[in-house]
N, C-alpha and C positions, 0 to 999 in steps of 0.2 A: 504494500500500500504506500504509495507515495507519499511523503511530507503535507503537512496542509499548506504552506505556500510554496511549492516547487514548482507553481502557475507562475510566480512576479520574478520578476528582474529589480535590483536594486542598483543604483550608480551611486556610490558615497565620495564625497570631498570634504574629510572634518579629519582634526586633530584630534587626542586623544579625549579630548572635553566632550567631543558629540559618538565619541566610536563605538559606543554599547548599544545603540541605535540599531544599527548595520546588525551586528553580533547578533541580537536578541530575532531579527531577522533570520539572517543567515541560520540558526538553532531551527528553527523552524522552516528550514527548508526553503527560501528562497535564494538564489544567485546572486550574490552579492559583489559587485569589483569596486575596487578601494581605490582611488584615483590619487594617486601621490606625486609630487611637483619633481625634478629632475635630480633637488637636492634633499630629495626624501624628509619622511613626516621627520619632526623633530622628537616626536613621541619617542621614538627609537631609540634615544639618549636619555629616557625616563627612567630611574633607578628605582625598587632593586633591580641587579639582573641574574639570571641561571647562574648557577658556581659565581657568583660573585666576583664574575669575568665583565668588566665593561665593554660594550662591541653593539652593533647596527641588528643584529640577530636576535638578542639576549634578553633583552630590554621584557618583564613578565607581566607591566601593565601593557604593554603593546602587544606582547605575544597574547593573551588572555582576551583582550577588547576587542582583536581582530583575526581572532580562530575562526574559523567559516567560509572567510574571505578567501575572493581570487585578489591579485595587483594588476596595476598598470600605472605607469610612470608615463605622465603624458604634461607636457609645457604647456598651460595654455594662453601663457602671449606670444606663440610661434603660430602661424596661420593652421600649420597640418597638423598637430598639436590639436589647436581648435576644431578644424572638420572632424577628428577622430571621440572628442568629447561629444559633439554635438549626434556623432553618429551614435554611440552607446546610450545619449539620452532618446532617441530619435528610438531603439529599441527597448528601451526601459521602460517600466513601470512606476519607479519611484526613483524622486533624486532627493539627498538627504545632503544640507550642507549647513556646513557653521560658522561662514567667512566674515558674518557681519557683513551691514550694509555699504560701508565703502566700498569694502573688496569684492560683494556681490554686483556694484554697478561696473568696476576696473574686468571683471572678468565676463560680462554680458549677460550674470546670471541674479539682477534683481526680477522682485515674483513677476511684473509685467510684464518683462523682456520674456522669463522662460515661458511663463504663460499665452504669448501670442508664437514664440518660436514653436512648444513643443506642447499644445492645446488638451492633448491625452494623459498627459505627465503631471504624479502627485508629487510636487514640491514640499517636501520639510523642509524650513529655514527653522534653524536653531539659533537665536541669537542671546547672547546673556541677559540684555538691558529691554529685549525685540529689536524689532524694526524701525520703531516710532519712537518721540520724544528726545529730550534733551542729552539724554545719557545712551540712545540709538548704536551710537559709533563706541562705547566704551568696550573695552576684554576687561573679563574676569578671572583668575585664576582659580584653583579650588576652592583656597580658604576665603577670598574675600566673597564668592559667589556663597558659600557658603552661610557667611556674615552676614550679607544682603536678604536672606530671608527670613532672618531674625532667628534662626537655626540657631548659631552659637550660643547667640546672647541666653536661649534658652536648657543650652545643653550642660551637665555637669553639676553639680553640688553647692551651691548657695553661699557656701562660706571657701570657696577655691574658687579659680582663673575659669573662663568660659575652656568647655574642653569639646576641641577639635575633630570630628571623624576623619581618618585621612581615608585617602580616596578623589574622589570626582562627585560624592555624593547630589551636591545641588543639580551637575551637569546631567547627574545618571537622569533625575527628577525631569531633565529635559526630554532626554531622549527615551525613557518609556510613555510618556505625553506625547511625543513625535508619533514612538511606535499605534498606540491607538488612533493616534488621529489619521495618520497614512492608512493603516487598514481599514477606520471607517470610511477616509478619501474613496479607497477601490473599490469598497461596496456602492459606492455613493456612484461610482463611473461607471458600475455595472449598469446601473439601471437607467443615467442620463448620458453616457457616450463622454462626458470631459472632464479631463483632470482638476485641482484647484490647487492653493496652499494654503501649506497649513503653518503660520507662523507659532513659534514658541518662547518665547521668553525664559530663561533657566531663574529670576530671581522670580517670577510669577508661579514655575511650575512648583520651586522646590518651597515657597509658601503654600504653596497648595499639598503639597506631597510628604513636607517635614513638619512645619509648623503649623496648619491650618485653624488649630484653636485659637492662637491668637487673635486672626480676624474679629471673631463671632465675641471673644472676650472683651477688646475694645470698644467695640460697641455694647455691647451690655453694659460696662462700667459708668456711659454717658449715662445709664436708667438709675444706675444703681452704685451710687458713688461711692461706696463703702469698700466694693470689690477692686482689687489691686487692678492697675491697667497694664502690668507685662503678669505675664505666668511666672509663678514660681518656677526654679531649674526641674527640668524632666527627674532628676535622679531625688529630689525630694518633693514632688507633685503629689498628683495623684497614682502615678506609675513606683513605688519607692523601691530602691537599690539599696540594698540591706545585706550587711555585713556576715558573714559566717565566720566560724573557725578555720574553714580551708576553700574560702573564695565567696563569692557575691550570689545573690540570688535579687528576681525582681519579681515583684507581687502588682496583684491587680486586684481588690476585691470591692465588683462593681456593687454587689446586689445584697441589702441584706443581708441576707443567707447566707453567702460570701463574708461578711464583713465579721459576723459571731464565728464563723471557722475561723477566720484568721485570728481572732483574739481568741479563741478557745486554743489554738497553738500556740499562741505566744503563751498564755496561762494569767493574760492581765483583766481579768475581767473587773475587777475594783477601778481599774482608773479611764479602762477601752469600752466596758460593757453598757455606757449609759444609752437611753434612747435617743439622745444629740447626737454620740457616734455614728447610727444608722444614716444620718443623712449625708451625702456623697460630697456636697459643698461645704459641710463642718470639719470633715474630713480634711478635706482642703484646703482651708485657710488654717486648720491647727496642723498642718502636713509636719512641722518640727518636733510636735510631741508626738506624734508615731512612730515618727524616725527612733526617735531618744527610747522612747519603750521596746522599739520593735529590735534596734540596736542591741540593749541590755541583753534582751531574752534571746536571741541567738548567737552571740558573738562566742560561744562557748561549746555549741553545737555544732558535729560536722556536716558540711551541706548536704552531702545526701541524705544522711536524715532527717532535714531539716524536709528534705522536697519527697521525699519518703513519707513524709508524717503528711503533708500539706495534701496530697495525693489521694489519701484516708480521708480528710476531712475536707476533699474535694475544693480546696483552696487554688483559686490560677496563681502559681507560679512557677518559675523557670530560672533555670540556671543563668548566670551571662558568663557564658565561655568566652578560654582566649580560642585563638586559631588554630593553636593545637588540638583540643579540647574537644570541641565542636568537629574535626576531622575521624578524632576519636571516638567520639561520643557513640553507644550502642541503637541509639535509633538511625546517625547517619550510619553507619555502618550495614544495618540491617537494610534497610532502603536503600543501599547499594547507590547514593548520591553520587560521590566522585566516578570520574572515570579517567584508565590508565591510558593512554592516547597513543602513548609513540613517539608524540611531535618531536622533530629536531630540538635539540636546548629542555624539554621538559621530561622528557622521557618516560619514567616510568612512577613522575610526581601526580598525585593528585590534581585531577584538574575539574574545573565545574561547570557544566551543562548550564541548560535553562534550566530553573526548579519548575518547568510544565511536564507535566505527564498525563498525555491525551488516550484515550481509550482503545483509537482508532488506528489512527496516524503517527508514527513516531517522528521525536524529536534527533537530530540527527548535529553529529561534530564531526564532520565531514573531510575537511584538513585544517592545519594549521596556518598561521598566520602568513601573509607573506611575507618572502624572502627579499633583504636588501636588493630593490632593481630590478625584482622581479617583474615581468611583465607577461600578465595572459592575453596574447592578441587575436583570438580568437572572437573575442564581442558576445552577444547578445545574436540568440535565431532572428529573423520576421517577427512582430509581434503579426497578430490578430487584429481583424479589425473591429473598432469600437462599436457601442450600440450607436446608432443615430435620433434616437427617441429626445425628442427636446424635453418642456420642462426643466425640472431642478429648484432650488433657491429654496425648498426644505429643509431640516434640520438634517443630515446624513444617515439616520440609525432614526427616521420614519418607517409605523410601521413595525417596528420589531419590539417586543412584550418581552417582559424581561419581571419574574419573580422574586423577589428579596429577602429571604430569612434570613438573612443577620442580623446581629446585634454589635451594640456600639460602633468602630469606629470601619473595620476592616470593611464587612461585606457591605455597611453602607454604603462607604466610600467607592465602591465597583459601582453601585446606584447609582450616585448623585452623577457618576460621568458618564455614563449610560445614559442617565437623562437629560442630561445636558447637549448627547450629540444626537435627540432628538427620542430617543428610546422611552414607551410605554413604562414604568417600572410602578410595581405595588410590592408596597413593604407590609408582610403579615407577620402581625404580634400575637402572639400568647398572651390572653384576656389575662390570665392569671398571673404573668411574668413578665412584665413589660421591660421595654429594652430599657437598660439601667440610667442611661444619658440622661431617660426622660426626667430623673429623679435630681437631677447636676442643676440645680436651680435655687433663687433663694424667697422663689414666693411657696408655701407648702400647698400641697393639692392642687399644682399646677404643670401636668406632667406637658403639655400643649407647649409650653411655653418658657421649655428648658433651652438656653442659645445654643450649647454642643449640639442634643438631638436636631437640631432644628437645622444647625449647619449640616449636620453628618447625613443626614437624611431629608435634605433638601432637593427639591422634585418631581419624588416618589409620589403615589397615590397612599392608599394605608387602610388595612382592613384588620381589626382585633376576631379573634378566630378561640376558641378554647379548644385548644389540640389533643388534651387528655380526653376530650372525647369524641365517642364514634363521627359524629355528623361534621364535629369541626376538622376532622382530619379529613371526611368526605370533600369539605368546599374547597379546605386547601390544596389538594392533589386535585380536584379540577379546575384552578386558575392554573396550577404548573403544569396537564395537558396541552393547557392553549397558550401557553408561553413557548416562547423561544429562545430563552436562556433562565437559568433558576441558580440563584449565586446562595 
């Protein structure tokens, strides 16, 4: 069975800031050629590298970001150069590039240009700042893109320095926003015959993708000025990172129900047990004396039994692995996550997939990165020709019903962009369980009117269902019949 995108062509022109784009692509089975300038990506010289030999080859955020990939080294301020770019767009499906707008007009590929040149072609433009406005033309690097979405300021522990994810984090934030929206682009050309773009902004997306409470917090603060106007740091929020005797663990306890297992594990119920603690925004704003209690009672326990016991009392928590840890770890292990490649420079290391795992169609790591100079001149077949059905100027994901059971942040969050790029979505709750967000509020018996739920699940339609019993589990498996996706 074929990949599910081994139908599209990809042309990619990004450094390593937009190259997970392409990658997350290419996993999935589309042909991806990585267009590199004659003095090669500079990514190449991104450290670490294999055996901690520096060289054009080695480089393992470049080998990693652009596994999948074919190359081609093409100039495109030499005329031939030029005809041979335009030829592989001219066969493509999707061009995905991160040059910013100057260097988008210097190389003929701003959206109008490629849009009247190549009318079939979905354009991802990636830019940090977009396209528009004053800061249009600025680069960002990891950390300040990072900064820019208010990521830092929120990451790390209260009483220490904002702490850093390294990586590409913000830019990743770009390019699986890119990836969505190009694949809703192709559905979208399926049915009207022509491409569009899709511009992205890395400090919009990775507000949207890293920090997005803060939005919804802000403005609730104008109602309710009592509540702080930035978040407390993630590691002492409402998520808290808490100390063990041999490493860290991180707790979630949305609901209730949730909240007395956690204190029935810590053993504080004298000072955690009152009816104030049940409410999720008390929690919240006293997030310090949790810490300090939740501190105390385990700093002495080893973590596994700490997440051993939490398990029993059906408490959400989770380890935070290092990188070893986590490669180690017996559920990746059993799921057979990593896989042994071969590639040149990696060998017989650990490497990582897409974590998709489709029913049907596999996901595929097909070769390695290319090779310094390497170039496949081979192109792109014929495409096919387009529908010619006019129309359009709908949402793109018109049309398609999409079911919602989750709760709080995750499966909403698949929602609200689902319905944003036009898609039907109804979010069904359990009459008796209600998603916990709705409770993150500071008017009581006002679950409507909670700002997280209302962000998180912003869109959506919304149907209360009582699933423990027979009929309410009838309606719900007959809205997921006549859906088209069920998250």
């Amino acid at each position: 069975m074929p990949a599910p995108l081994a139908h599209l062509r990809v042309v990619e022109v990004v450094d390593l800031r937009g190259a997970l784009a392409g990658r997350i692509l290419a996993d999935l089975g589309a042909d991806v050629i990585k267009v590199e300038p004659l003095c090669l990506d500079a990514g190449r010289l991104r450290p670490p590298f294999a055996g901690d030999v520096a060289a054009l080859d080695r480089s393992l955020p470049f080998l990693f970001r652009n596994a999948g990939k074919r190359g081609a080294v093409i100039d495109l301020h030499d005329a031939g150069g030029w005809r041979r770019f335009c030829d592989l767009c001219a066969h493509a499906d999707i061009l995905i590039e991160n040059l910013g707008p100057d260097e988008e007009r210097a190389h003929g590929l701003a959206p109008a240009e490629v849009g009247e040149r190549h009318p079939h072609l979905v354009h991802v433009a990636l830019a940090d700042f977009g396209l528009s406005g004053p800061r249009a033309g600025w680069r960002a690097e990891a950390l300040p893109a990072f900064a820019a979405s208010g990521a830092l300021h929120a990451s790390g522990f209260p009483e220490l320095p904002p702490c850093w994810h390294p990586g590409y984090l913000a830019h990743d934030c770009a390019s699986i926003f890119g990836v969505a929206g190009a694949l809703a682009a192709v559905l979208d050309r399926a049915r009207h015959g022509r491409g569009q773009t899709i511009e992205v902004s890395v400090q919009e997306a990775a507000l949207n993708g890293l920090n997005p409470w803060s939005i919804p917090l802000a403005d609730y603060a104008r109602l309710y000025p009592m509540l702080p106007t930035s978040p407390r740091r993630n590691a002492d929020g409402a998520y808290h990172v808490l100390p063990t005797a041999t490493g860290y663990v991180r707790v979630l306890p949305g609901s209730s129900r949730q909240w007395k297992a956690f204190v029935a594990l810590l053993g504080n119920d004298d000072a955690l047990g009152g009816p104030e603690w049940e409410m999720p925004l008390y929690r919240l704003v006293n997030g310090d004396v949790v810490r300090l209690l939740a501190t105390e009672a385990l700093r002495e326990r080893r973590r596994d039994e700490v997440l051993a016991d939490a398990r029993r009392r059906d408490v959400p928590m989770v380890p935070v692995n290092t990188p070893d840890e986590f490669v180690r770890e017996e559920q990746t292990r059993a799921r057979g996550y990593f896989r042994t490649t071969g590639f040149p420079q990696v060998g017989a290391a650990p490497f990582a997939p897409s974590p998709l795992n489709f029913s049907v169609t596999p996901v595929v790591l097909a070769r390695p990165a290319p090779a310094p100079g390497a170039d496949d001149g081979t192109g792109f077949a014929e495409r096919g020709a387009d529908p010619t059905r006019g129309g359009g100027g709908d949402p793109v994901l018109t049309g398609c019903r999409v079911i919602d059971l989750g709760v709080g942040a995750v499966g909403p969050e698949i929602g609200w962009l689902l319905a944003e790029l036009g898609a039907e979505v109804i979010k069904i709750e359990s009459r008796r369980n209600l998603d916990f967000l709705r409770r993150l509020t500071v008017e009581p018996d006002t679950p409507n009117r909670a700002w997280t739920f209302n962000f998180e699940s912003r869109g959506q339609k919304s149907v209360c269902l009582d699933l423990t019993t027979a009929r309410g589990r009838e309606l719900a498996l007959g809205l997921c019949a006549t859906a088209d996706v069920v998250v």
